[in-house]
C-alpha positions as CSV (number, residue, x, y, z in Angstrom):
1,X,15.2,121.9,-36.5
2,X,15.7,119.1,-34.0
3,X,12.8,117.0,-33.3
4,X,12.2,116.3,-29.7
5,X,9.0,116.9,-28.7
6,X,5.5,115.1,-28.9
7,X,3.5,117.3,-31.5
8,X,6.2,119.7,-32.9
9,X,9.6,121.0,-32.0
10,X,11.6,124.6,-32.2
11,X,14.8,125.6,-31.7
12,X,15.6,129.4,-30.1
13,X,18.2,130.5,-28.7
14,X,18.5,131.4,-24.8
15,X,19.2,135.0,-23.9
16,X,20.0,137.1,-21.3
17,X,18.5,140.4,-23.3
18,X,15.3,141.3,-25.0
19,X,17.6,141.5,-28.8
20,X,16.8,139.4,-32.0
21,X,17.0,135.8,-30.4
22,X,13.6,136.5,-28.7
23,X,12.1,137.7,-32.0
24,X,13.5,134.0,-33.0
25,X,12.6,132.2,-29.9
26,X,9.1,134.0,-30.7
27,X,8.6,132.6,-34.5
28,X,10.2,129.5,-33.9
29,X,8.0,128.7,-31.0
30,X,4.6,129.7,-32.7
31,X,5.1,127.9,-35.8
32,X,6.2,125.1,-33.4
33,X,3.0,124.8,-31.6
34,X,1.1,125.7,-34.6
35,X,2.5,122.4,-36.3
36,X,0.5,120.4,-33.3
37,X,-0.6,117.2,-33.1
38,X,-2.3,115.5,-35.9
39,X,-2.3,118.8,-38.1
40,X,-3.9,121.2,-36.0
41,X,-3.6,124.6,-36.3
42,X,-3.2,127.4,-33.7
43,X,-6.8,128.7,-34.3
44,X,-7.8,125.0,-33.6
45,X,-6.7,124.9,-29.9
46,X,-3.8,122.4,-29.5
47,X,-4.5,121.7,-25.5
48,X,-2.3,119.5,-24.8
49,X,0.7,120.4,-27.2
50,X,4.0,120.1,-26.1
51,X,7.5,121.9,-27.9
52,X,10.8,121.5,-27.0
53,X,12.7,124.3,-27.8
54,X,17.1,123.5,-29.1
55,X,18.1,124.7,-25.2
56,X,15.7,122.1,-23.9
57,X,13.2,124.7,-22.7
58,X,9.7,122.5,-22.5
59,X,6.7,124.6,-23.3
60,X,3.4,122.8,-22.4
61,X,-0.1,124.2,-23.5
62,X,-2.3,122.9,-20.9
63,X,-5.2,124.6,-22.0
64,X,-5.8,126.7,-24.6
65,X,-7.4,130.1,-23.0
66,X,-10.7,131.5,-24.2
67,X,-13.5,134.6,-22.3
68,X,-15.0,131.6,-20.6
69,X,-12.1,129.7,-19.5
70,X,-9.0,130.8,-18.3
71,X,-5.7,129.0,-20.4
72,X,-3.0,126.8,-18.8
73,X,0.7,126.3,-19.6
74,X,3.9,124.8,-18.1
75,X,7.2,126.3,-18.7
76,X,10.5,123.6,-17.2
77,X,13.4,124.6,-17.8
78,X,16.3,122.7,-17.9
79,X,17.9,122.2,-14.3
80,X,21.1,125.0,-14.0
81,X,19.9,126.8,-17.0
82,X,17.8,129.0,-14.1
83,X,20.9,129.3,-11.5
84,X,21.3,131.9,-9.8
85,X,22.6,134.7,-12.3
86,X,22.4,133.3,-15.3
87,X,18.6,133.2,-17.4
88,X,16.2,132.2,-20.4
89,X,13.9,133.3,-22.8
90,X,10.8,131.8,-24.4
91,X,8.1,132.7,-26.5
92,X,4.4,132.5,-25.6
93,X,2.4,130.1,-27.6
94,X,0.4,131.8,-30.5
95,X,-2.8,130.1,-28.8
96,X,-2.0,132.6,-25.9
97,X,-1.4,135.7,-27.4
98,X,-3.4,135.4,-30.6
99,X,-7.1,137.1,-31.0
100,X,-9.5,137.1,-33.0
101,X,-9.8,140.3,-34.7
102,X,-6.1,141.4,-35.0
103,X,-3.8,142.6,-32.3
104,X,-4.8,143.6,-28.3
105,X,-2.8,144.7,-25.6
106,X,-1.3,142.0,-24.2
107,X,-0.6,142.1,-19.9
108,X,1.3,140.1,-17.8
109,X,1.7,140.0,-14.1
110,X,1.9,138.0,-11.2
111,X,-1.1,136.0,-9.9
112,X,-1.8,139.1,-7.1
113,X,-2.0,141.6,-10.4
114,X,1.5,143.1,-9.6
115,X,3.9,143.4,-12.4
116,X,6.7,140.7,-12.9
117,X,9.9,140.9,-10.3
118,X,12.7,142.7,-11.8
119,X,14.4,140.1,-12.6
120,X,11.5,138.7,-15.7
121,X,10.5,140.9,-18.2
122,X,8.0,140.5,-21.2
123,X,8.9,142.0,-24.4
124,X,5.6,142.7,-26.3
125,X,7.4,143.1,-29.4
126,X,8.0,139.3,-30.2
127,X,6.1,137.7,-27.2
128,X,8.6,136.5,-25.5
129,X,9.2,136.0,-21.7
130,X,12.8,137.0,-20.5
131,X,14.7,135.8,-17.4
132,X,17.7,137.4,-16.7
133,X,19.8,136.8,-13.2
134,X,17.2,134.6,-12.0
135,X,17.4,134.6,-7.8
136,X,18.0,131.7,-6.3
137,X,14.5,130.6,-5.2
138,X,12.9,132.4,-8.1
139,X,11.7,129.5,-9.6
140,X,9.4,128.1,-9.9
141,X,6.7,131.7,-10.7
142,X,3.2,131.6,-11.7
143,X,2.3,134.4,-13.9
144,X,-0.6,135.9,-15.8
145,X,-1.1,136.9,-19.4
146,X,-4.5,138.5,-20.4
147,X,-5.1,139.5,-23.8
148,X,-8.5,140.1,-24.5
149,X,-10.5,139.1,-21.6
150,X,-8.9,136.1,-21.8
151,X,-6.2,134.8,-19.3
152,X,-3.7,132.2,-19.4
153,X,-1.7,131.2,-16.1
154,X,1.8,130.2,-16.5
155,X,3.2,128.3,-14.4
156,X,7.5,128.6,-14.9
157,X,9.8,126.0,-13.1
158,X,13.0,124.3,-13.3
159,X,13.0,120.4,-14.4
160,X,14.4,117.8,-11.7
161,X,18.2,116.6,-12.7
Protein backbone atom coordinates (compact mmCIF):
# COMPACT_ATOMS: atom_id res chain seq x y z
CA UNK A 1 0.00 0.00 0.00
CA UNK A 2 1.35 3.38 -0.93
CA UNK A 3 1.42 5.97 1.68
CA UNK A 4 0.11 9.27 0.69
CA UNK A 5 -2.25 10.54 2.91
CA UNK A 6 -2.24 12.41 6.37
CA UNK A 7 -3.73 9.59 8.76
CA UNK A 8 -3.85 6.41 6.59
CA UNK A 9 -3.77 5.50 2.93
CA UNK A 10 -5.57 2.76 0.48
CA UNK A 11 -5.12 1.70 -2.64
CA UNK A 12 -8.45 0.52 -4.93
CA UNK A 13 -8.75 0.26 -8.10
CA UNK A 14 -11.07 2.72 -10.40
CA UNK A 15 -13.94 1.14 -12.29
CA UNK A 16 -16.33 1.71 -14.63
CA UNK A 17 -18.74 -1.37 -13.19
CA UNK A 18 -20.13 -2.34 -9.85
CA UNK A 19 -17.65 -5.98 -10.14
CA UNK A 20 -14.91 -7.03 -7.43
CA UNK A 21 -12.69 -3.81 -7.54
CA UNK A 22 -15.49 -2.02 -5.57
CA UNK A 23 -15.69 -4.75 -3.02
CA UNK A 24 -11.77 -3.83 -2.93
CA UNK A 25 -12.04 -0.12 -3.20
CA UNK A 26 -14.67 -0.88 -0.17
CA UNK A 27 -12.22 -2.86 2.29
CA UNK A 28 -9.24 -1.06 1.38
CA UNK A 29 -10.91 2.28 2.07
CA UNK A 30 -12.48 1.24 5.54
CA UNK A 31 -9.48 -0.27 7.04
CA UNK A 32 -7.82 2.99 5.58
CA UNK A 33 -9.78 5.38 7.56
CA UNK A 34 -10.07 3.04 10.35
CA UNK A 35 -6.10 3.22 10.76
CA UNK A 36 -6.67 7.21 11.49
CA UNK A 37 -4.83 9.53 13.02
CA UNK A 38 -3.06 8.77 16.21
CA UNK A 39 -4.62 5.23 16.44
CA UNK A 40 -8.12 5.86 16.29
CA UNK A 41 -10.60 3.54 15.44
CA UNK A 42 -13.69 3.80 13.19
CA UNK A 43 -16.04 3.58 16.25
CA UNK A 44 -13.91 6.56 17.70
CA UNK A 45 -14.92 9.11 15.02
CA UNK A 46 -11.86 10.16 12.98
CA UNK A 47 -13.32 13.83 11.91
CA UNK A 48 -10.93 15.09 10.14
CA UNK A 49 -9.24 11.90 8.47
CA UNK A 50 -8.03 12.05 5.24
CA UNK A 51 -7.17 8.69 2.66
CA UNK A 52 -5.76 8.72 -0.48
CA UNK A 53 -6.75 6.01 -2.44
CA UNK A 54 -3.60 4.27 -5.40
CA UNK A 55 -5.77 6.34 -8.27
CA UNK A 56 -5.37 9.47 -6.25
CA UNK A 57 -9.02 9.64 -5.33
CA UNK A 58 -8.96 11.97 -1.92
CA UNK A 59 -11.62 10.89 0.61
CA UNK A 60 -12.07 13.46 3.39
CA UNK A 61 -14.27 12.78 6.54
CA UNK A 62 -15.33 16.14 7.57
CA UNK A 63 -17.47 15.04 10.12
CA UNK A 64 -18.28 12.01 11.40
CA UNK A 65 -22.33 11.65 11.21
CA UNK A 66 -24.38 10.77 14.26
CA UNK A 67 -28.89 11.20 15.10
CA UNK A 68 -27.95 14.65 16.28
CA UNK A 69 -25.58 15.85 13.77
CA UNK A 70 -25.60 15.34 10.32
CA UNK A 71 -21.83 13.85 8.81
CA UNK A 72 -19.58 15.62 6.25
CA UNK A 73 -17.25 14.33 3.64
CA UNK A 74 -15.26 15.58 0.50
CA UNK A 75 -14.67 13.36 -2.40
CA UNK A 76 -11.76 15.21 -5.23
CA UNK A 77 -11.02 13.38 -7.74
CA UNK A 78 -8.22 13.63 -9.71
CA UNK A 79 -8.67 16.27 -12.63
CA UNK A 80 -9.54 14.03 -16.13
CA UNK A 81 -10.23 11.02 -14.15
CA UNK A 82 -14.11 12.48 -14.22
CA UNK A 83 -14.07 13.56 -18.11
CA UNK A 84 -16.73 13.26 -19.83
CA UNK A 85 -17.21 9.31 -20.47
CA UNK A 86 -14.88 7.95 -18.60
CA UNK A 87 -15.62 7.31 -14.28
CA UNK A 88 -14.56 6.26 -10.69
CA UNK A 89 -15.44 4.33 -7.77
CA UNK A 90 -14.95 4.75 -4.06
CA UNK A 91 -15.96 3.38 -0.96
CA UNK A 92 -17.82 5.22 1.79
CA UNK A 93 -15.92 5.54 4.95
CA UNK A 94 -16.95 2.84 7.60
CA UNK A 95 -17.71 6.01 9.97
CA UNK A 96 -20.63 6.57 7.38
CA UNK A 97 -22.20 3.48 6.86
CA UNK A 98 -21.46 1.68 10.13
CA UNK A 99 -24.17 1.40 13.08
CA UNK A 100 -24.42 0.46 16.10
CA UNK A 101 -26.28 -2.62 16.38
CA UNK A 102 -25.37 -4.44 13.08
CA UNK A 103 -26.53 -3.68 9.57
CA UNK A 104 -29.44 -0.91 8.41
CA UNK A 105 -30.55 0.04 5.20
CA UNK A 106 -28.36 2.29 3.81
CA UNK A 107 -30.06 5.34 1.21
CA UNK A 108 -28.55 7.67 -0.89
CA UNK A 109 -29.91 10.46 -2.92
CA UNK A 110 -29.49 13.75 -4.01
CA UNK A 111 -29.78 16.75 -1.56
CA UNK A 112 -33.75 17.32 -2.96
CA UNK A 113 -34.35 13.34 -1.83
CA UNK A 114 -34.38 12.15 -5.61
CA UNK A 115 -32.35 9.20 -6.42
CA UNK A 116 -28.72 9.60 -7.93
CA UNK A 117 -28.56 10.66 -11.91
CA UNK A 118 -28.07 7.75 -13.98
CA UNK A 119 -24.94 8.20 -14.48
CA UNK A 120 -23.84 7.35 -10.33
CA UNK A 121 -24.90 4.41 -8.84
CA UNK A 122 -24.36 3.03 -5.18
CA UNK A 123 -23.80 -0.55 -4.76
CA UNK A 124 -24.94 -1.62 -1.27
CA UNK A 125 -23.13 -4.71 -1.43
CA UNK A 126 -19.57 -3.20 -0.68
CA UNK A 127 -20.49 0.48 -0.08
CA UNK A 128 -19.13 1.79 -2.75
CA UNK A 129 -20.14 4.87 -4.89
CA UNK A 130 -19.87 4.30 -8.77
CA UNK A 131 -19.32 6.85 -11.59
CA UNK A 132 -19.58 5.72 -14.85
CA UNK A 133 -19.74 8.17 -18.18
CA UNK A 134 -19.62 11.07 -15.91
CA UNK A 135 -21.36 14.30 -18.10
CA UNK A 136 -19.52 16.92 -18.56
CA UNK A 137 -20.68 19.43 -15.86
CA UNK A 138 -21.59 16.53 -13.58
CA UNK A 139 -19.14 17.30 -11.19
CA UNK A 140 -18.94 18.52 -8.70
CA UNK A 141 -22.57 16.52 -6.88
CA UNK A 142 -23.74 16.77 -3.41
CA UNK A 143 -25.26 13.64 -2.26
CA UNK A 144 -26.90 12.10 0.74
CA UNK A 145 -26.37 8.87 2.63
CA UNK A 146 -28.71 8.06 5.68
CA UNK A 147 -28.33 5.01 7.45
CA UNK A 148 -29.95 5.03 10.56
CA UNK A 149 -31.37 8.36 11.13
CA UNK A 150 -28.16 9.52 10.59
CA UNK A 151 -27.06 11.50 7.43
CA UNK A 152 -23.86 12.27 5.90
CA UNK A 153 -23.63 14.85 2.97
CA UNK A 154 -21.10 14.23 0.30
CA UNK A 155 -19.89 16.58 -1.44
CA UNK A 156 -18.01 14.91 -4.88
CA UNK A 157 -15.70 17.12 -7.12
CA UNK A 158 -12.89 17.14 -9.35
CA UNK A 159 -9.39 18.52 -8.04
CA UNK A 160 -7.80 21.75 -9.86
CA UNK A 161 -4.78 20.68 -12.32
Amino acid sequence: MEQSSSSGSSSSGSSSSLGSSSSTAKSETQNAVTSGQNGSTANGGNAGSTIVTSTGISITLVQTPSVQQSGAIAVTVPKGMAASGSGFSFALPTQVVQVEGGAAPVQVTTTSGTPLPAWLQYSPESHTIVATAVPDGGLPIQVVVTVNGASSTIVISEGRS
